[in-house]
Structure formats: C-alpha cells, structure tokens
C-alpha positions as CSV (number, residue, x, y, z in Angstrom):
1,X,-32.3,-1.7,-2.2
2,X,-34.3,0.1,0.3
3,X,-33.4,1.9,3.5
4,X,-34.1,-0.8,5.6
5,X,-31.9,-3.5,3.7
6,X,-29.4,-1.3,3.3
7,X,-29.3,-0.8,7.6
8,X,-29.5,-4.5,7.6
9,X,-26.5,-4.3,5.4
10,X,-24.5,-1.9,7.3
11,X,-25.2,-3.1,10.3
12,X,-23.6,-6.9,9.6
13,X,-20.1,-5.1,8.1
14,X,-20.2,-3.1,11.2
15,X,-20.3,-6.1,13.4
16,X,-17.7,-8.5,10.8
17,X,-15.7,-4.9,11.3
18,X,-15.4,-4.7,14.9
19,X,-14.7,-8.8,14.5
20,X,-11.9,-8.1,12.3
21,X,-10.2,-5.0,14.7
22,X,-10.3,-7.2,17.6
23,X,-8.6,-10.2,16.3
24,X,-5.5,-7.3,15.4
25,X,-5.6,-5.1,17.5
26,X,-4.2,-7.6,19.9
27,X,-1.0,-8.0,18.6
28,X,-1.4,-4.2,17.9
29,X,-1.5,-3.5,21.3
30,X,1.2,-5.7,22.3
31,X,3.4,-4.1,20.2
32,X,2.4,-0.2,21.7
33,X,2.8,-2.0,25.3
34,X,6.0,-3.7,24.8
35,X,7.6,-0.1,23.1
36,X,6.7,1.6,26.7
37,X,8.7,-0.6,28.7
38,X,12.5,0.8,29.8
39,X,15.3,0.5,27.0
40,X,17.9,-1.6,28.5
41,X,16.4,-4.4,30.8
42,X,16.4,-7.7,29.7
43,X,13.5,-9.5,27.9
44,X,10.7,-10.8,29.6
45,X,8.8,-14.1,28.2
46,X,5.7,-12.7,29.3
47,X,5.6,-8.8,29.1
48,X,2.6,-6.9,31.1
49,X,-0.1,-5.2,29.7
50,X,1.0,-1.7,31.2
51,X,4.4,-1.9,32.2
52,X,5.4,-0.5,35.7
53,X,8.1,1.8,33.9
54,X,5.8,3.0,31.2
55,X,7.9,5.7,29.3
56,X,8.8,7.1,25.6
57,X,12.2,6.4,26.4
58,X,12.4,4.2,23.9
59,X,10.9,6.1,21.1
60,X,13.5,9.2,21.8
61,X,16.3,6.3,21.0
62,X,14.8,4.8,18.2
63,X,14.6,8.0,16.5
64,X,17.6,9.3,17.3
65,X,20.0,6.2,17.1
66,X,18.2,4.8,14.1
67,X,17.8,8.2,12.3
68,X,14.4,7.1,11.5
69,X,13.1,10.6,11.0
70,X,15.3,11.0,7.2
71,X,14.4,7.5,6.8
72,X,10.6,8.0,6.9
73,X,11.0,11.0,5.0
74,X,12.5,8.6,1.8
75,X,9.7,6.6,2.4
76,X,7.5,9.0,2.0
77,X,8.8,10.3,-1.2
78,X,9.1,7.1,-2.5
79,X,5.1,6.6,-1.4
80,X,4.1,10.2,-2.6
81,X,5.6,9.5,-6.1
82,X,5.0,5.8,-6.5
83,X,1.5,5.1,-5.1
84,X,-0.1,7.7,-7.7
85,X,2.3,6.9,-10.7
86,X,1.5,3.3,-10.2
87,X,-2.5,3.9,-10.6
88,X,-2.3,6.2,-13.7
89,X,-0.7,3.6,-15.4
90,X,-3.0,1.2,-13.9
91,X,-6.2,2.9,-14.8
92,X,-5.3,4.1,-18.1
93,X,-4.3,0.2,-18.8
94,X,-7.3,-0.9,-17.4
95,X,-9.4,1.8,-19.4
96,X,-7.6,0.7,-22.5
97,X,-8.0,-3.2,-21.5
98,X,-11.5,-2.5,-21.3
99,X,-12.1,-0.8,-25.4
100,X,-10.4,-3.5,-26.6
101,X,-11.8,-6.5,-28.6
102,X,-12.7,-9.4,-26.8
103,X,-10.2,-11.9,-28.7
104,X,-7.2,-9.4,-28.2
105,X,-8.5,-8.9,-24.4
106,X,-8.5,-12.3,-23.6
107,X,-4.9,-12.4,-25.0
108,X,-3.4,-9.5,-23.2
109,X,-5.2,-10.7,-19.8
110,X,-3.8,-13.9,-20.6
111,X,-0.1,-12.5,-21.1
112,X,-0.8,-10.4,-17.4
113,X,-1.6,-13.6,-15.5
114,X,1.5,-15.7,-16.9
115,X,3.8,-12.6,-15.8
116,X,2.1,-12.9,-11.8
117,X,3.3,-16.0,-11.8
118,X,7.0,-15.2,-12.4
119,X,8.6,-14.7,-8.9
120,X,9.7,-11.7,-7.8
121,X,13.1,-13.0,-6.8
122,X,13.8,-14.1,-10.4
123,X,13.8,-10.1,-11.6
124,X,15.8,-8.8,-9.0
125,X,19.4,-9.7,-11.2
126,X,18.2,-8.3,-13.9
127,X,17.2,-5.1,-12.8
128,X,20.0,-4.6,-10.5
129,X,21.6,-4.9,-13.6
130,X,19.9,-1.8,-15.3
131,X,20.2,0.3,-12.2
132,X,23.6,-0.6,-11.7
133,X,24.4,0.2,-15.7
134,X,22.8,3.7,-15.2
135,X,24.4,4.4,-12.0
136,X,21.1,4.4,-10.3
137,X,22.0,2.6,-7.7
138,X,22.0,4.2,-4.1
139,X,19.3,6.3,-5.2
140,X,15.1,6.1,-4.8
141,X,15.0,5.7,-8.5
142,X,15.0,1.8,-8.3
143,X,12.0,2.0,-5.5
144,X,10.0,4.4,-7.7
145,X,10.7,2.3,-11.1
146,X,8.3,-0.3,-10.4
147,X,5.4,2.3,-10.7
148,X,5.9,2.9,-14.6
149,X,4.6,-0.7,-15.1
150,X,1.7,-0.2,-12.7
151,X,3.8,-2.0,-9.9
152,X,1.5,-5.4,-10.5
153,X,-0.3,-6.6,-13.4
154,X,-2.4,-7.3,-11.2
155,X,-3.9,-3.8,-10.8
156,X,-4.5,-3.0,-14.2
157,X,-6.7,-6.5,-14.5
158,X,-8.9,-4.8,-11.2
159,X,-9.4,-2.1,-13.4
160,X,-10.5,-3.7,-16.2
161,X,-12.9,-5.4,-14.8
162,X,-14.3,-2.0,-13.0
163,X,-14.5,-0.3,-16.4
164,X,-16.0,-3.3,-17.6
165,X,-19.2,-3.2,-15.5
166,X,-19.8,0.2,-16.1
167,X,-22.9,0.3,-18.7
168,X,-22.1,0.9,-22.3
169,X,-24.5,2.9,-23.0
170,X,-22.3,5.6,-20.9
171,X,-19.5,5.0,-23.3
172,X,-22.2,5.3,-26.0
173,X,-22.8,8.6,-24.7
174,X,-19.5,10.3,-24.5
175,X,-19.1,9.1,-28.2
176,X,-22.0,11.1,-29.1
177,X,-20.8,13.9,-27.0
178,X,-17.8,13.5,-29.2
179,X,-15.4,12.9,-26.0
180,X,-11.8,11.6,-26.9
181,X,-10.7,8.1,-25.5
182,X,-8.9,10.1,-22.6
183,X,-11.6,12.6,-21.6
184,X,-14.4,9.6,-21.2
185,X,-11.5,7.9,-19.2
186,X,-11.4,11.1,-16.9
187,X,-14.9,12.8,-16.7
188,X,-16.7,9.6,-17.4
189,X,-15.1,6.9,-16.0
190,X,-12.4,7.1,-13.5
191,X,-15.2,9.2,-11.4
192,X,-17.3,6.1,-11.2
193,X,-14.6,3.8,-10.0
194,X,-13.4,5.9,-6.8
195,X,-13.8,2.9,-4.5
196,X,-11.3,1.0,-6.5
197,X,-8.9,3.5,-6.7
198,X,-9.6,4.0,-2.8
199,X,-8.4,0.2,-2.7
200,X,-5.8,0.5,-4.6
201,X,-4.1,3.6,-3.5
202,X,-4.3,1.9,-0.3
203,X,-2.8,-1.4,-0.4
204,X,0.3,0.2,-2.8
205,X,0.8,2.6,-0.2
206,X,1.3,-0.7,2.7
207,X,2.9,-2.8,0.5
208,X,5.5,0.3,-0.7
209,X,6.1,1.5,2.4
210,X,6.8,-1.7,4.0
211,X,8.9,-3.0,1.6
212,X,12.5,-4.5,2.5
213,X,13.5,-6.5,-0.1
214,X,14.2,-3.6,-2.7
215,X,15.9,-1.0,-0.3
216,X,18.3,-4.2,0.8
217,X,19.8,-4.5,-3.2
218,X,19.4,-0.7,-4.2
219,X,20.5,1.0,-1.3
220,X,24.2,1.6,0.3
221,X,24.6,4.4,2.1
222,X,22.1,5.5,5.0
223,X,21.2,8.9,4.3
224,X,19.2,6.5,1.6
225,X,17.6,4.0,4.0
226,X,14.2,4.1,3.8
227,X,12.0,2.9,7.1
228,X,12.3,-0.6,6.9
229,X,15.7,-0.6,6.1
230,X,16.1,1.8,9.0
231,X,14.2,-0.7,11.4
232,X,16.2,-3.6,10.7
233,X,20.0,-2.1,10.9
234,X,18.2,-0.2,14.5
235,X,17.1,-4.4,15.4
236,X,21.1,-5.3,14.3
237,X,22.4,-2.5,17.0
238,X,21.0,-4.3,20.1
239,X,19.0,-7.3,19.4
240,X,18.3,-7.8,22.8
241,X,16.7,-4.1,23.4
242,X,13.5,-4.6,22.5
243,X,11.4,-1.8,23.2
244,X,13.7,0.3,21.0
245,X,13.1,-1.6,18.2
246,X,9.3,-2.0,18.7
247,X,9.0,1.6,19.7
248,X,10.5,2.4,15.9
249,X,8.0,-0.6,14.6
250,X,5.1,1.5,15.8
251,X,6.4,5.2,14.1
252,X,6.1,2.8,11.6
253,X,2.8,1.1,11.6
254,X,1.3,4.5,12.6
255,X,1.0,5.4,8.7
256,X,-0.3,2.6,6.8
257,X,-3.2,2.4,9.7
258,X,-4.0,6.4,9.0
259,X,-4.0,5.5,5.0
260,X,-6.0,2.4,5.6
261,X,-8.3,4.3,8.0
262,X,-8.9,6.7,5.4
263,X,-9.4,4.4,2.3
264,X,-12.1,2.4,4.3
265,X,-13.9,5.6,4.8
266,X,-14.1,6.1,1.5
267,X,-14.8,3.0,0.6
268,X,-17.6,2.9,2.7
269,X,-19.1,6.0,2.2
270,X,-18.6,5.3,-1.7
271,X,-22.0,3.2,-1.3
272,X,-25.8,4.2,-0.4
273,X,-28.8,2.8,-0.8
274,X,-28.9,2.6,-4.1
275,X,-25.0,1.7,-5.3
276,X,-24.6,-1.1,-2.1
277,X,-23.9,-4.4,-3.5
C-alpha cells in the first residue's frame, strides 16, 4: 500500500472516529454535568448543561460515604491480576490451537463455541458451590478465578486465528533455528500479534472492572466491595441524590476510557504503510 492510500486510509477512520466519540460523548457529558450539580436538591427532568451551582460537592460524598477509594483499589487488583492471567492462557491456547491438526482443531473449536452458548447465569450455582466448599467466599479469589480458563473461549478462538495467519514459513524457521514450542510462541509469535493483545487486554479490563454480577454472589462484607458493588449500595443510600451517585459513576468510567484510550493508540500505531489492512 503506498503512502498515499495509506492517508486515504487514515484519514476515513479519523473521520468514522470522531463520528463515533460524538455519538458518546453525549451521554458522557451528561453524566460529568449532572455530577456537578448540588447534592441534595431534588431531581430535575431536564438538567442544564452547566449547572448554576457547579461544584465537586458531590464527588467529596461519593468518596467518602461510599468508600469508593478501597473499593477501586479491589478493583484494581482484581484487574491487575486478572486482565494479564486471562491472556496468557489465552495466547498460549491460541498458540497451541493453532499447531494442532486440522481434524482435532476443528473439534476443539467446535467444543469452544458450544461452551459460549451456555449462559452465564447457569454456572453461577455451581461455582458458588466450589468457592463456598473452599471458604473462598468473601474474598477476590472468585473474581480472579475466571482468568485461569482465559475468562471466554472466546479469546483463545481470536488468537487462534491471529497465529493462524501468521506465514508458516516463520514457524518453519524457528524449527530450523531449533526453537522450542514456547520460545517461537514468545520471540516469534506473540511479538507479531501486539494489536490483538492490545484488544484484548482492553476489553477484559472494561468488562472486569465493570462487572456486578460476580461481586453480588461472592462478596459479603464491604471492605471487599469492589466499584460496582460500591456504586450500587452508594445509589441504595439516597436514590433520589443523584449527583452523588453519578459523581461516583464518573471516578468510575474515568479508567476504562484511559485503558481504552491507550489500547487504541496502540492499535493504531500497530499499522503503517505496509502492515494496514
């Protein structure tokens, strides 16, 4: 692809980019305005774009009365350990996936899909279960768990297919190089899938830090809350002081932007002339 295509190129993401932020930053922006209005007053059906009180008021209760700080701070530890657990297993599945034959591949993708479609809900027993057997319970362990089986089959499928389309004849070479099985997976090629692992990191980050469902079984006692669970007992306080509870909603929407921010830059930058699709 030459320079000029690849402009071309970069110039019509740039514009589907900028299409994309507008249509949410609006609600985006809501939420910031509606957490500097006054804690306290009533709701308003249709709240200004500045308000006249504009203040951090609320965001000085939310963290204190919701103790969101220690709750962010779980979070965090259940993102720091999870997100990269959940891609070493992914990748080194994926890598593995990839080496196998086809017959057997088409088997053990096959096995993948039909476990997607079981639902979520229908594990939760059974694992509470095992926590609850190991006295687990209470604990981040439960959180962190999911990340030994990749969190999703679904990401050691998206690997597969990224070790798939690099060319064998690189696999020929670390063969001839005499490389072990794990050293072509790490010098050869997890290098030359960075942009998926960008992906990846980045929507296992959102969807662990946003998670509500599992904190709700797993956790009892506050000092374990993580954010969301935080959030909603702050919203069961005073349902009707809203720009408390949206001031905490934007401490917590702060991060996965940053990590998204940061995963499209290297996603971007990931391509040039040469590599852009």
């Amino acid at each position: 692809m030459s320079w000029h295509d690849f402009a071309k190129l970069r110039r019509r993401r740039t514009y589907g980019a900028v299409a994309v932020t507008a249509l949410f930053a609006s609600p985006l922006l809501l939420l910031f305005t509606g957490s500097l209005r006054e804690p306290g007053l009533p709701p308003v059906i249709a709240p200004p774009l500045i308000p006249d009180d504009a203040g951090f008021t609320a965001y000085h209760q939310a963290v204190s009365h919701g103790d969101l700080v220690r709750a962010a701070a779980n979070s965090m530890i259940v993102a720091a350990v999870g997100v990269p657990l959940s891609l070493l297993v992914a990748s080194l599945a994926g890598f593995a996936l990839a080496q196998l034959p086809r017959r057997l591949t088409n088997t053990v993708i096959g096995l993948s899909v039909l476990a997607m479609t079981v639902p979520a809900a229908a594990l939760l027993l059974p694992r509470f279960v095992l926590f609850r057997t190991l006295q687990l319970t209470d604990t981040l362990v439960p959180l962190i768990a999911p990340a030994l089986i990749a969190t999703s089959p679904l990401y050691p499928l998206i690997y597969y297919l990224a070790f798939r389309s690099i060319p064998a004849d690189s696999y020929d070479l670390c063969r001839l190089a005499d490389l072990t099985p794990m050293q072509t997976w790490r010098r050869m090629a997890l290098p030359q899938v960075q942009p998926v692992t960008a992906a990846l990191a980045a929507l296992t980050f959102v969807l662990t830090w946003s998670n509500l469902l599992d904190p709700m079984v797993y956790l009892y006692d506050r000092a374990t809350f993580t954010l969301p669970l935080a959030l909603r007992a702050l919203a069961a306080m005073d349902p009707h002081n809203q720009p408390v509870f949206l001031a905490g909603a934007v401490l917590a929407t702060l991060p996965t932007l940053l990590v998204l921010g940061v995963a499209q830059r290297r996603f971007m930058h990931s391509y040039g002339p040469e590599g852009a699709p």
